[in-house]
C-alpha positions as CSV (number, residue, x, y, z in Angstrom):
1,X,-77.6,65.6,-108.9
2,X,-81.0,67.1,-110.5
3,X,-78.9,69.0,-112.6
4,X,-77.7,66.6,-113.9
5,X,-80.3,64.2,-115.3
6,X,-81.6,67.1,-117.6
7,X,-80.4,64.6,-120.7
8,X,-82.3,62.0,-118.9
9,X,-85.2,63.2,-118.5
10,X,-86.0,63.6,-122.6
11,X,-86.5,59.9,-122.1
12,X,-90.3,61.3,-121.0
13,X,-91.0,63.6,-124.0
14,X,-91.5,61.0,-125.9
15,X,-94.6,59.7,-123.9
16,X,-96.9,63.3,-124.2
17,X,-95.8,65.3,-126.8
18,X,-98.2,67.8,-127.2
19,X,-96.9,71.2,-128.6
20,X,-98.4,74.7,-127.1
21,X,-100.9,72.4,-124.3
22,X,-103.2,75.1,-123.2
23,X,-104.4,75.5,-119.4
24,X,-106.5,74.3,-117.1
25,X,-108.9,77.3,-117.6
26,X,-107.9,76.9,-121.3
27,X,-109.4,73.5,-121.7
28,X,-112.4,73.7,-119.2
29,X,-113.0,78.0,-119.6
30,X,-115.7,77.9,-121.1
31,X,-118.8,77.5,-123.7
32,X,-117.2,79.7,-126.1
33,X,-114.7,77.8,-126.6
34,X,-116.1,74.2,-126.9
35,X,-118.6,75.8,-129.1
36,X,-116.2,76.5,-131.6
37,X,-114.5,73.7,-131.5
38,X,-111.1,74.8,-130.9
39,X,-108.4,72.4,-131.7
40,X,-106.0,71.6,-129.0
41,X,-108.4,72.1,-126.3
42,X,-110.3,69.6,-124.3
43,X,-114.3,69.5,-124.4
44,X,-116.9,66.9,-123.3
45,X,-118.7,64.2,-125.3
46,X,-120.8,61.6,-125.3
47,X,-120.6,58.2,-126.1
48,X,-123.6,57.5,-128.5
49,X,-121.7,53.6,-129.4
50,X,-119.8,51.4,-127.9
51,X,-118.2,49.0,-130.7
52,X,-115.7,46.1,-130.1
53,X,-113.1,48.6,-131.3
54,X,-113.7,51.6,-129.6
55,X,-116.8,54.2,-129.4
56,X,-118.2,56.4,-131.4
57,X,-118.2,59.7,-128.5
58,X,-121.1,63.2,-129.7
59,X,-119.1,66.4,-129.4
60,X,-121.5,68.3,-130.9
61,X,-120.5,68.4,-134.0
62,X,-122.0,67.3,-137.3
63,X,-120.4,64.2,-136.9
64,X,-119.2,62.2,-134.2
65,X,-115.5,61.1,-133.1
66,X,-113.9,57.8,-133.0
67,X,-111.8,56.9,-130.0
68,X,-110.2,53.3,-130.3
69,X,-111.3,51.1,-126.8
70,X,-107.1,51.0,-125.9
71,X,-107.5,54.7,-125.1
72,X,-109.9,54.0,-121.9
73,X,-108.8,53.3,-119.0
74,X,-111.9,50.8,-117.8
75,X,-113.3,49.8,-121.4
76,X,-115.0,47.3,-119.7
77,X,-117.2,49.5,-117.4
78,X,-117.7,51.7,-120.7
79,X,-121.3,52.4,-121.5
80,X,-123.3,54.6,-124.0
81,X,-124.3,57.6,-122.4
82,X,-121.5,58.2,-120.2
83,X,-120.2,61.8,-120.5
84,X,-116.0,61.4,-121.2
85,X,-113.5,64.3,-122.0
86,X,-111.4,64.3,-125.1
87,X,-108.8,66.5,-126.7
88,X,-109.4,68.3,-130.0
89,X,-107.0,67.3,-132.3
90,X,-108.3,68.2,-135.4
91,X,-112.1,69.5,-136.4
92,X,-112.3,67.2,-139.6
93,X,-110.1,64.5,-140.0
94,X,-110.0,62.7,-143.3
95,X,-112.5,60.3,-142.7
96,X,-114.9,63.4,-142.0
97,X,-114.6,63.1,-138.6
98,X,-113.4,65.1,-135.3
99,X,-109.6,63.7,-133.9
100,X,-110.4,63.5,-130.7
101,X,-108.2,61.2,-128.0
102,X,-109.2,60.5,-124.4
103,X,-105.8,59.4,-123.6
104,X,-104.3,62.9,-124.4
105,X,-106.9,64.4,-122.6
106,X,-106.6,62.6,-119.2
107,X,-103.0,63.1,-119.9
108,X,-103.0,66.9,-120.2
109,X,-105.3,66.8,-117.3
110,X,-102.6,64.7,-115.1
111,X,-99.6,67.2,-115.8
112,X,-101.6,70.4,-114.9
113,X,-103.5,69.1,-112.1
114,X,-99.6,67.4,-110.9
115,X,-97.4,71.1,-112.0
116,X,-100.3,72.8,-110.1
117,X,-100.9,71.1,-107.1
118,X,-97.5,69.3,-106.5
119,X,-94.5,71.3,-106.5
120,X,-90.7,69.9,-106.6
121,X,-90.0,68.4,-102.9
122,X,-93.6,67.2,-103.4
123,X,-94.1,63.4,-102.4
124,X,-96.8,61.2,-104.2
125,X,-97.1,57.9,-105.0
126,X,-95.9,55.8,-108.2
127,X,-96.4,52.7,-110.3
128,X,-93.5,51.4,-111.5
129,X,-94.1,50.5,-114.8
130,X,-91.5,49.9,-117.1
131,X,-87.6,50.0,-117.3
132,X,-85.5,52.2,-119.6
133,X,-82.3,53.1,-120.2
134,X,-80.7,54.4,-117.2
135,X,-83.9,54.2,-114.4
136,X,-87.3,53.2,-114.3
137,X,-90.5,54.8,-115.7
138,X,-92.8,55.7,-112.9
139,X,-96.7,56.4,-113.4
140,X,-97.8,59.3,-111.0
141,X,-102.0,59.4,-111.5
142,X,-101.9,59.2,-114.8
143,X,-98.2,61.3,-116.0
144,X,-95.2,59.7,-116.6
145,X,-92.0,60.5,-114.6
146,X,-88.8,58.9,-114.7
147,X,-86.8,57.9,-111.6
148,X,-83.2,57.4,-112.2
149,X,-81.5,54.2,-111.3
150,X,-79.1,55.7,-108.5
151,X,-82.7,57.1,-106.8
152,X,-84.0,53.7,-106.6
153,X,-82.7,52.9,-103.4
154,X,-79.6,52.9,-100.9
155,X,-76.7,51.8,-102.3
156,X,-76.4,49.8,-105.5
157,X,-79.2,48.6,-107.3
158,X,-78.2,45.5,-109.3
159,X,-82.1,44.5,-110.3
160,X,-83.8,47.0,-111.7
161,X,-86.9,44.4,-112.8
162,X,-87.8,43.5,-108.7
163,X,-89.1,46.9,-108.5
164,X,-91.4,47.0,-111.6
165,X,-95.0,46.7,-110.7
166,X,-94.8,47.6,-107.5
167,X,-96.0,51.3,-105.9
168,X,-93.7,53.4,-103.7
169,X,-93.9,56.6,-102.3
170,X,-91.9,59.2,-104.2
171,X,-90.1,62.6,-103.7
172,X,-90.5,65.6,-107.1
173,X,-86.6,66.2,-107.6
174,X,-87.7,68.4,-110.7
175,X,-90.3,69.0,-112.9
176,X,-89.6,70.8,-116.5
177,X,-92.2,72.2,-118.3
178,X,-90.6,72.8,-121.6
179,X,-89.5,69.3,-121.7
180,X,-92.5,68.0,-120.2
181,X,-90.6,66.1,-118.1
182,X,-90.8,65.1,-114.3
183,X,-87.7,63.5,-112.3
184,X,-88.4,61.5,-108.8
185,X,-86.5,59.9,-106.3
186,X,-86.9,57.0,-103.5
187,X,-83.4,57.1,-102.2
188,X,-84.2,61.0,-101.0
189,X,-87.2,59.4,-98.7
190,X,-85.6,56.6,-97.7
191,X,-82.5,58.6,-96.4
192,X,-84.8,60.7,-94.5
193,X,-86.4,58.3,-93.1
194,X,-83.4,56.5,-92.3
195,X,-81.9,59.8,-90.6
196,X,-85.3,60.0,-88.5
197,X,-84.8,56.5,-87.6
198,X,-81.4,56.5,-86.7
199,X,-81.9,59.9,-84.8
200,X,-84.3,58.4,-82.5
201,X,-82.4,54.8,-81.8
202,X,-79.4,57.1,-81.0
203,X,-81.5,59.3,-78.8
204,X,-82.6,56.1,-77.3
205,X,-79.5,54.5,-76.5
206,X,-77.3,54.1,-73.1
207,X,-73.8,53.1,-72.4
208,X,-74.2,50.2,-70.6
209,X,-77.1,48.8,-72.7
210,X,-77.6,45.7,-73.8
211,X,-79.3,45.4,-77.4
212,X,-78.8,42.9,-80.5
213,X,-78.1,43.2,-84.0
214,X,-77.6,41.7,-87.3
215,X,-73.6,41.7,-88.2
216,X,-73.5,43.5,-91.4
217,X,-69.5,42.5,-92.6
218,X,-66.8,41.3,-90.8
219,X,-62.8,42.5,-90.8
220,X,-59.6,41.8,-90.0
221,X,-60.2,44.5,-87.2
222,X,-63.6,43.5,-85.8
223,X,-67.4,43.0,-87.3
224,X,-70.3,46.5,-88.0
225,X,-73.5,45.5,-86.5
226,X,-76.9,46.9,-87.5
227,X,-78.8,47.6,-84.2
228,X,-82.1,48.7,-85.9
229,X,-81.2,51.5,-88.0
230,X,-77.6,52.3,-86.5
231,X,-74.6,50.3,-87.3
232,X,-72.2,49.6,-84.4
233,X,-68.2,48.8,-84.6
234,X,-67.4,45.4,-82.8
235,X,-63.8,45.9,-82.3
236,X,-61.9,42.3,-81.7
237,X,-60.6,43.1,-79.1
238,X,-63.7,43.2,-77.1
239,X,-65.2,39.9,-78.2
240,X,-63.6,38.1,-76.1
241,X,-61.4,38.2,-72.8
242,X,-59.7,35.6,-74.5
243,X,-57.2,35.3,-77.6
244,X,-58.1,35.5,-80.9
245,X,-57.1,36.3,-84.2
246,X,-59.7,36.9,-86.2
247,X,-63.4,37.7,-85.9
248,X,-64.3,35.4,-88.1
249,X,-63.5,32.6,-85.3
250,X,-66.5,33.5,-83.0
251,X,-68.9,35.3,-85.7
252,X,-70.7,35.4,-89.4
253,X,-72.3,37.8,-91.7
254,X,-75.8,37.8,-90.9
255,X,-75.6,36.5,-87.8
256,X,-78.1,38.0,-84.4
257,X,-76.3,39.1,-81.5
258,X,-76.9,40.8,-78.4
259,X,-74.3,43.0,-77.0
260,X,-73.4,46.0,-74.6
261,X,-73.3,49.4,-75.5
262,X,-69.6,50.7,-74.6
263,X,-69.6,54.7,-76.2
264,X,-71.8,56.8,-78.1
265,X,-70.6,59.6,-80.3
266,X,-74.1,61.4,-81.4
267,X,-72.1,63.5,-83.8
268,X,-70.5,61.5,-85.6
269,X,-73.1,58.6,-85.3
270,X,-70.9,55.9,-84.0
271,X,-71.5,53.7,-81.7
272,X,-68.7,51.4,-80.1
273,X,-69.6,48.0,-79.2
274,X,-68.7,45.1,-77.0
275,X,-68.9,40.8,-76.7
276,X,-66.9,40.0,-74.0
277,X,-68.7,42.8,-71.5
278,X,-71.3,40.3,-71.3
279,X,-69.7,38.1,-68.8
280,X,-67.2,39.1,-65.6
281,X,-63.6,40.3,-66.1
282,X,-61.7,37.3,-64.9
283,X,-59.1,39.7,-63.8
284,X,-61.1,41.5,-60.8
285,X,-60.2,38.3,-58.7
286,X,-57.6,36.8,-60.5
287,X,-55.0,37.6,-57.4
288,X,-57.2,35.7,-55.5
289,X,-57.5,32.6,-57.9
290,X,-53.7,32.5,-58.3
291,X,-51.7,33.7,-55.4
292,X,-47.8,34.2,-56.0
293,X,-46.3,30.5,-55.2
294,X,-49.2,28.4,-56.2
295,X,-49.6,25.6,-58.8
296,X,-51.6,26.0,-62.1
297,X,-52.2,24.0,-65.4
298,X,-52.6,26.0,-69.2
299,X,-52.3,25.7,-72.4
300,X,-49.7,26.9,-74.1
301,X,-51.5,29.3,-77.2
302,X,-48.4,31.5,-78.0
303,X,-45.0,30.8,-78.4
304,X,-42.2,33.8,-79.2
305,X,-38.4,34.1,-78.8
306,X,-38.3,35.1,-74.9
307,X,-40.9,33.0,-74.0
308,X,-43.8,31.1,-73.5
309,X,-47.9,32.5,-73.3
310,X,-50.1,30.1,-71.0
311,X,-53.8,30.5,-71.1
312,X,-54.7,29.9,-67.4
313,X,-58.5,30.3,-68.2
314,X,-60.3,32.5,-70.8
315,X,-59.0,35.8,-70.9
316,X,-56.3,35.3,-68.4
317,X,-52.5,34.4,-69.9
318,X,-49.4,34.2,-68.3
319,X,-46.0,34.2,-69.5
320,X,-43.3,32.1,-68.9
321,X,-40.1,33.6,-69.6
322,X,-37.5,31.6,-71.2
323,X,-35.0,32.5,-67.7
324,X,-37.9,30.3,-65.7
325,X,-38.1,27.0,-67.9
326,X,-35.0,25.4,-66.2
327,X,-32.6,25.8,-63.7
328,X,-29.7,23.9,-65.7
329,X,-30.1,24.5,-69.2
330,X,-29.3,27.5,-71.0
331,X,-32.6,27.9,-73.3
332,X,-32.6,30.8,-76.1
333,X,-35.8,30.0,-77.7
334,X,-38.9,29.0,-75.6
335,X,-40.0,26.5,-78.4
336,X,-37.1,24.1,-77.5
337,X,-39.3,23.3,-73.9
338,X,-42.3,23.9,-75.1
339,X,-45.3,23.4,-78.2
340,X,-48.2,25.3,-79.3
341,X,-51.0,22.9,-77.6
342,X,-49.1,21.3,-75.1
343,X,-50.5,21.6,-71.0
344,X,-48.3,22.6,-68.9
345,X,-48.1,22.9,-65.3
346,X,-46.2,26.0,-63.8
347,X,-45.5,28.1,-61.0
348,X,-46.7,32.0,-60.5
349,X,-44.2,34.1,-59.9
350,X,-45.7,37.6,-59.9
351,X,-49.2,39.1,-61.1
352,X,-49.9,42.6,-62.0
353,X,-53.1,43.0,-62.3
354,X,-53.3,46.6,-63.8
355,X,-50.9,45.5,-66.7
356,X,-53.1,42.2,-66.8
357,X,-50.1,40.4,-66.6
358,X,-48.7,37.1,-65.2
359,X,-45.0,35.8,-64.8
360,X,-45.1,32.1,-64.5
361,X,-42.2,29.8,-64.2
362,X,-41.7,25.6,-65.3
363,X,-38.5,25.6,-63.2
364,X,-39.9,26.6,-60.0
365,X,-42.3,23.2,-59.9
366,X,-38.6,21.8,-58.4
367,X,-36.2,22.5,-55.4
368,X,-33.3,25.3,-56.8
369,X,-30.4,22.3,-57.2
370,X,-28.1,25.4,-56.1
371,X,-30.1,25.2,-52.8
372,X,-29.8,21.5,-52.1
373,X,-26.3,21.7,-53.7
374,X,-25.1,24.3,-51.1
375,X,-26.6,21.7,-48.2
376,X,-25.4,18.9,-49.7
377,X,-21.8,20.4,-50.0
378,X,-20.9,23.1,-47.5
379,X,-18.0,25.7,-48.3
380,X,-14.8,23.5,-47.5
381,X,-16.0,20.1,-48.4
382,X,-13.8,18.6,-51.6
383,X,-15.6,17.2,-54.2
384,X,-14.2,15.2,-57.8
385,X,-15.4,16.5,-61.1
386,X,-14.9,16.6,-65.3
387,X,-13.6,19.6,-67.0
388,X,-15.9,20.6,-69.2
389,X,-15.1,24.0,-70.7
390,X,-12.5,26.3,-70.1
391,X,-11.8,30.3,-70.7
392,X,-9.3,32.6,-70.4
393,X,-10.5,33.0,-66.9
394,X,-11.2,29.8,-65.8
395,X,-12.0,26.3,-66.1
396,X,-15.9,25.4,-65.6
397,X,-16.1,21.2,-63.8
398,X,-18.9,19.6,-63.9
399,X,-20.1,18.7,-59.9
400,X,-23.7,16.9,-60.8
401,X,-26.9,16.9,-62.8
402,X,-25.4,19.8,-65.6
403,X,-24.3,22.1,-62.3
404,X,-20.9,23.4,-63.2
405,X,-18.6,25.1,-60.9
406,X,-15.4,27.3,-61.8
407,X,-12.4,27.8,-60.8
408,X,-11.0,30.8,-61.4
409,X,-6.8,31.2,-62.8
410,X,-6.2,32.6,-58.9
411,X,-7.5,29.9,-57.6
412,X,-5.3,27.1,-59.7
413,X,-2.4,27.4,-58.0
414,X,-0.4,29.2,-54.5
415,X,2.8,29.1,-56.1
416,X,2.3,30.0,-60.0
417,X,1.1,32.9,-61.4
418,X,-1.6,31.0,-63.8
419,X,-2.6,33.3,-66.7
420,X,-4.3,30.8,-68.7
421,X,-6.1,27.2,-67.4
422,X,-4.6,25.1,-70.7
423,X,-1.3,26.2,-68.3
424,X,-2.9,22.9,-66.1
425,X,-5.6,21.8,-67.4
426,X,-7.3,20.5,-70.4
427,X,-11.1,19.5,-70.9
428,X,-12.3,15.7,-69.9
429,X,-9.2,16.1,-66.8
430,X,-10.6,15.1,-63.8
431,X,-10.0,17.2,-60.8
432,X,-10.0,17.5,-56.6
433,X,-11.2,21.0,-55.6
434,X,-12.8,22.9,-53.0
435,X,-16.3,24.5,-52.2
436,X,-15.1,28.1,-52.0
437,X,-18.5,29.4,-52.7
438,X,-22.4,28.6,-53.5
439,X,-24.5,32.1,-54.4
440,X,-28.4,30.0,-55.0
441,X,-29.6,33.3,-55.7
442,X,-27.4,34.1,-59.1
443,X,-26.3,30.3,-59.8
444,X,-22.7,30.2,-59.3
445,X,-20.4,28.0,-57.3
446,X,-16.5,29.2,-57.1
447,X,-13.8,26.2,-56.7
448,X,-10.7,26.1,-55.6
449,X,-7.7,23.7,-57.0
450,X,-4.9,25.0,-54.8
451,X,-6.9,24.7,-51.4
452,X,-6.7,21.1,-51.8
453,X,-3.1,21.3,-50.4
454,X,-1.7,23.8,-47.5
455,X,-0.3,27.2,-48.7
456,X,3.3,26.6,-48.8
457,X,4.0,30.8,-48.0
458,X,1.9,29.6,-45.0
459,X,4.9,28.3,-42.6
460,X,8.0,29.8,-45.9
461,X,9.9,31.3,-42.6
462,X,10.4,27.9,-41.2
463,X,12.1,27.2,-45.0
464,X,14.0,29.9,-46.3
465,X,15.3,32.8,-44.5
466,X,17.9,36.0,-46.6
467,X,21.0,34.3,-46.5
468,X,20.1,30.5,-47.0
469,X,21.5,28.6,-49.7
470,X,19.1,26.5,-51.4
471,X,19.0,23.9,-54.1
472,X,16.7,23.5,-57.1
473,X,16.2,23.1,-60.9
474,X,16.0,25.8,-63.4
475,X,12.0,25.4,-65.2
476,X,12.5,28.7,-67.7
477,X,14.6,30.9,-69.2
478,X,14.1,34.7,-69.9
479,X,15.9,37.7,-71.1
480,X,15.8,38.7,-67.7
481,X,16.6,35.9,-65.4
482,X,15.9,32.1,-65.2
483,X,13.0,30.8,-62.4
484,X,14.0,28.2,-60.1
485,X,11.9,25.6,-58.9
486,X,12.5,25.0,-54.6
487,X,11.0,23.0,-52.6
488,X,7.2,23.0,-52.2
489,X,7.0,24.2,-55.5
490,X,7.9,27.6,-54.9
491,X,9.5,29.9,-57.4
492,X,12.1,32.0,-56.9
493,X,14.4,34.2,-59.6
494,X,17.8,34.9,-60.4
495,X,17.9,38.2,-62.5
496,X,20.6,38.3,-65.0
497,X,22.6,41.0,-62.2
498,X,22.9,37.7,-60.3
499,X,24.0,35.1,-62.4
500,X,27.6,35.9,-62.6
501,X,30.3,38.2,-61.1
502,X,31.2,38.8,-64.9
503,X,28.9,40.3,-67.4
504,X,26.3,38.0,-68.5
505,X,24.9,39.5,-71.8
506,X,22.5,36.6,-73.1
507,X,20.7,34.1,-69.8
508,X,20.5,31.0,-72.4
509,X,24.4,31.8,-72.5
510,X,24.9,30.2,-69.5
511,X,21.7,28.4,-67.7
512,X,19.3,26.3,-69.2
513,X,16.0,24.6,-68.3
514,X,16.4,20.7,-66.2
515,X,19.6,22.6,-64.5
516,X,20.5,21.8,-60.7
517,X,21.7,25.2,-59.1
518,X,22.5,26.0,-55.7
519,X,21.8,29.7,-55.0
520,X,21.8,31.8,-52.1
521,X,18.2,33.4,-51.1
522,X,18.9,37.4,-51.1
523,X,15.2,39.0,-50.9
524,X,12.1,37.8,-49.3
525,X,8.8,39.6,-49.8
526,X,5.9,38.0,-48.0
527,X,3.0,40.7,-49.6
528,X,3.9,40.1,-53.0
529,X,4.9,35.8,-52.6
530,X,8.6,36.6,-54.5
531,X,11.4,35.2,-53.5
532,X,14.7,36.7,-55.1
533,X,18.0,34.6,-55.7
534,X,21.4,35.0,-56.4
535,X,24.0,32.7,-57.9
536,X,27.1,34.9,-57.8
537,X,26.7,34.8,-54.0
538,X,26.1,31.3,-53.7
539,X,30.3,30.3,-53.1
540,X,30.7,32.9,-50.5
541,X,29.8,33.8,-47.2
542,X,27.9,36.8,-47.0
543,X,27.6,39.1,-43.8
544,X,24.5,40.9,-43.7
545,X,25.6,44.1,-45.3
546,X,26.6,42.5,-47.8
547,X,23.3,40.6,-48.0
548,X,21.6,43.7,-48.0
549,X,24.0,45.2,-50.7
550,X,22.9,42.1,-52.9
551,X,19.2,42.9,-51.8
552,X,19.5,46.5,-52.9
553,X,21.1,45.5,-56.3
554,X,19.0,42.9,-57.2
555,X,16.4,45.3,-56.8
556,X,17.6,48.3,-58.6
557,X,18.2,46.2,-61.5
558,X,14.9,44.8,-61.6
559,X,12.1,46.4,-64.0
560,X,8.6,46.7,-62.7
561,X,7.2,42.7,-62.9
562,X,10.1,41.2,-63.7
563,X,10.1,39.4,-60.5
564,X,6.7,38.1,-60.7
565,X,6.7,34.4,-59.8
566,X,6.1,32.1,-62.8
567,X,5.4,35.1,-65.7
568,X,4.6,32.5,-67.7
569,X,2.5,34.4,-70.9
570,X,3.3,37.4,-70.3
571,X,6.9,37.0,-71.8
572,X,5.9,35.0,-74.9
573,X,7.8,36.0,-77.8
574,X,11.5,37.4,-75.8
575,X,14.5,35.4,-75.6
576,X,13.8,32.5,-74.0
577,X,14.4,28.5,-73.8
C-alpha cells in the first residue's frame, strides 16, 4: 500500500524544498566552514534587535541578517542576545545583507535528526495540522509528513476535519529522501493494537462464560456483538427458547447485553454466542410438566396445512395435527378450527423430548362418539337413519351427531345380487338396518339392510325341492334366459335351453317382463344361492332321471355366470327388455 502513495506523497515537497541539503556534520562540522560563509549551510547568530517585524540576527558578517518574527517559533519569548541557528541562503542579498531563515534551518535540522534517528516502522508522535487532498498533513517535531486518508483509522473515515488538531501516535510507512517526503499511518497501530487486544480477550475467554457486549448490527440471521475487542455471532436461534422471527423483536443496535459463551474458534477468531442459555431449558422437565393424557391451555402462534403449533410456555410448542381437531369432521386445513392468537385448550398425546416435540389433540378434550356409540348400540340392535351419500360400494346413513355408518352392496340384499346402491336406494331415503359392526379405533360402523328380515335360503328346503313346480313373474329379460321372481323374493332362471322344447333363438321372442309362469325347479345350489328353472318341463311329470337329464343340460348349456341371481349391471348393453 506504500507503494502506492509515491504520487501522494509529492503533496510534501512543496513544504521544504531545499535542493542539495547538506548533512548534519555538513551544517554543524565545523569553524571552517561558518567562517566562510558557505551558502546552504547552517551557522549560528545572534540576535543584536528585536523589531516588531522580525530581528536583525549577527552572523559575523559585515552586516547582519534579517529574519521576519513569523519564522520563530516563540517570538514572544525572543530576546536580544539569544544565540539562534539560521540557514545560509545567500552571502549578500540585494539589500546588502545575508539570506538567512530560521525556519529552513530548524527544518533541515528536523528531517536529518527524523531520517537518522527514526527509521520506517518507527512510531512518533504527530500534530495534525491541516487537510489536503487525499489525507491529512501531520507535523512530526518540526517535518511535515503526510498520512493518507485510508491510514487514518479503521474502516471508513467520512470526517477528515474531527482529527485536525489533535496528536496521535504514528507508524513511518516510508520515508523518501529524493522527494523529501515522509508517509505515516494510524490504522497500522491501531490494528496492532487491536490484534494484541483481541488476542488476550480470546485467551481470556471460557465456554460457559458469561460476559456483555455492545450489539454492533443486527440480521435476518441473528445480531454481532462487540465483547471488548472481539465481536461475537448471536445466532437467532439461541435468543430465545421461544419463537421468533426476527432479531430485531428482542434486540437493537447499540444495545448492552450480557450473554454466555457457547464455542470459541481461536483460529479463526469467532466466537459463538448465546441469549436463551441464560435461563433453564424448559425441556429437561417438560415430561414431567405435561404427562401423556393431561389437560393444557396455549396459544396458537403457527398455523400450516397439517396443522396447528401451540405455545405451551416459552420455548415449549406442541402440534396439533389436523387428524386430532375433531372426531366428526373431515378437516383439510388446520385454519378452518383454529386462528393465529386464539387459546386453546388440548389434550397431549405424545412427547418426545429428544426431537423437542409435542403431539397435542382438540378432539381428545371429549369421549370418542364411536365409543359411546358402540355402548349405546350393541352389534344387532336396529337403528333408523338418512342416506346421505352413496358409492359404487355402498351407501353411507347418517346414525347421529355427523356419525355415518355404511352399508356395503353385500349387505343390501339376501336375494339380489346388488352391484350398485342407486339399484335401492337414493340419498334423503330413510332406512331400517342393523349394527353389523363398530371398530372405535379406525371410526367405522358396518350396517346391514338385509338382516332386518330372516335369510329366506335359511329354511329354502322347506320351499322348493328339484322337481317342484312353482309359480312366479318374469322381472328381466336377457339373451340368455329371463329371471323369475318366487316367493320370498328369490330369484331363479330359465336359460334359453329351457324355455321351449323347440328352438328359441331370441328370449324377448317369447317371454316378457310382468309375465306369470309356472315352471318346474330343476337345479338347486345351496353354496352359490341359484336356483335353476325350466319351462319346457313344467307340463310333464318328470322321474328323477329325467330330472337329472334336465339338471345336466341346463348346466352344460350354461356359460360361466350366467346363472348368477339378479345380474343386474353386469349385462347392460345385450338384448334385453
Amino acid at each position: 500500500m506504500v507503494k502506492n502513495q509515491d504520487k501522494d506523497m509529492s503533496v510534501g515537497s512543496n513544504y521544504v524544498e531545499l535542493d542539495n541539503m547538506p548533512t548534519m556534520d555538513q551544517l554543524l562540522g565545523g569553524d571552517s566552514i561558518r567562517n566562510e560563509f558557505a551558502v546552504n549551510s547552517i551557522i549560528s547568530g545572534k540576535v543584536v534587535e528585536k523589531r516588531n517585524d522580525g530581528a536583525l540576527i549577527d552572523i559575523g558578517y559585515k552586516a547582519e541578517g534579517f529574519v521576519p518574527a513569523a519564522e520563530f517559533a516563540k517570538w514572544d519569548e525572543l530576546k536580544v542576545g539569544d544565540q539562534v541557528d539560521v540557514y545560509l541562503e545567500e552571502v549578500e542579498n540585494d539589500n546588502s545583507m545575508p539570506g538567512i531563515s530560521v525556519q529552513k534551518a530548524a527544518s533541515i535540522k528536523a528531517w536529518n535528526r527524523i531520517t537518522e534517528e527514526c527509521g520506517e516502522g518507527s512510531v512518533v508522535k504527530g500534530l495534525m495540522r491541516h487537510r489536503v487532498k487525499g489525507g491529512i498533513i501531520v507535523d512530526i517535531d518540526g517535518v511535515e509528513a503526510f498520512l493518507p486518508g485510508s491510514q487514518i483509522d479503521i474502516g471508513s473515515v467520512r470526517d477528515m476535519d474531527a482529527y485536525i488538531g489533535k496528536e496521535y501516535d504514528v507508524k513511518i510507512l516510508k520515508i523518501n529522501s529524493e522527494r523529501r517526503n515522509i508517509v505515516v499511518s494510524r490504522r497500522d497501530l491501531l490494528e496492532e493494537s487491536m490484534r494484541a487486544r483481541r488476542s488476550q480477550l480470546l485467551a481470556e475467554m471460557e465456554v460457559g462464560q458469561t460476559r456483555k457486549g455492545v450489539i454492533k448490527n443486527i440480521t435476518d440471521f441473528g445480531a454481532f456483538i462487540d465483547l471488548g475487542g472481539v465481536d461475537g455471532l448471536l445466532h437467532i436461534t439461541d435468543m430465545s427458547w421461544g419463537r421468533i422471527a426476527h432479531p430485531s423483536e428482542l434486540f437493537e443496535v447499540g444495545q448492552e447485553v450480557e450473554v454466555v459463551i457457547l464455542d470459541i474458534d481461536t483460529q479463526k477468531e469467532r466466537v459463538s454466542l448465546g441469549y436463551k442459555q441464560k435461563t433453564a431449558n424448559p425441556w429437561e422437565n417438560v415430561a414431567e410438566k405435561y404427562p401423556v393424557g393431561s389437560k393444557v391451555t396455549g396459544r396458537v402462534v403457527n398455523i400450516m396445512p397439517y396443522g396447528a403449533f401451540v405455545e405451551i410456555e416459552e420455548g415449549v410448542e406442541g402440534l396439533i395435527h389436523v387428524s386430532e381437531m375433531s372426531w366428526t369432521k373431515r378437516i383439510t386445513k388446520a385454519g378452518e378450527v383454529v386462528r393465529v392468537g386464539e387459546t386453546v385448550e388440548a389434550v397431549v398425546l405424545d412427547i418426545d423430548k429428544e426431537s423437542k416435540k409435542i403431539s397435542l389433540g382438540l378432539r381428545q378434550k371429549e369421549r370418542n362418539p364411536w365409543e359411546v356409540l358402540a355402548e349405546k348400540y350393541p352389534v344387532g340392535s336396529k337403528i333408523v337413519g338418512k342416506v346421505r351419500n352413496m358409492t359404487s360400494y355402498g351407501a353411507f346413513v347418517e346414525i347421529e351427531n355427523d356419525i355415518d355408518g355404511m352399508i356395503h352392496v353385500s349387505d343390501m340384499s339376501w336375494t339380489r345380487k346388488i352391484n350398485n346402491p342407486s339399484e335401492i336406494l337414493k340419498p334423503g331415503d330413510e332406512v331400517e338396518a342393523v349394527i353389523l359392526d363398530i371398530n372405535a379405533d379406525q371410526q367405522r360402523i358396518s350396517l346391514g339392510l338385509k338382516q332386518t328380515e330372516n335369510d329366506p335360503w335359511a329354511n329354502i328346503d322347506e320351499q322348493y325341492k328339484v322337481g317342484d313346480l312353482v309359480k312366479g313373474k318374469i322381472t328381466k329379460i336377457t339373451a340368455f334366459g329371463a329371471f323369475v321372481e318366487l316367493s320370498n323374493k328369490i330369484d331363479g332362471l330359465i336359460h334359453i335351453s329351457q324355455i321351449s322344447k323347440e328352438h328359441v333363438d331370441k328370449v324377448k321372442d317369447v317371454l316378457k317382463v310382468g309375465d306369470e309362469v309356472e315352471a318346474r325347479v330343476i337345479k338347486m345350489d345351496h353354496d352359490e344361492r341359484r336356483i335353476g328353472l325350466s319351462l319346457k318341463a313344467a307340463n310333464e311329470h318328470y322321474s328323477a332321471e329325467e330330472l337329472k337329464a334336465a339338471e345336466e343340460e341346463y348346466t352344460a348349456a350354461l356359460t360361466p355366470g350366467e346363472d348368477m341371481v339378479g345380474i343386474g349391471e353386469a349385462f347392460e348393453g345385450l338384448d334385453i327388455q
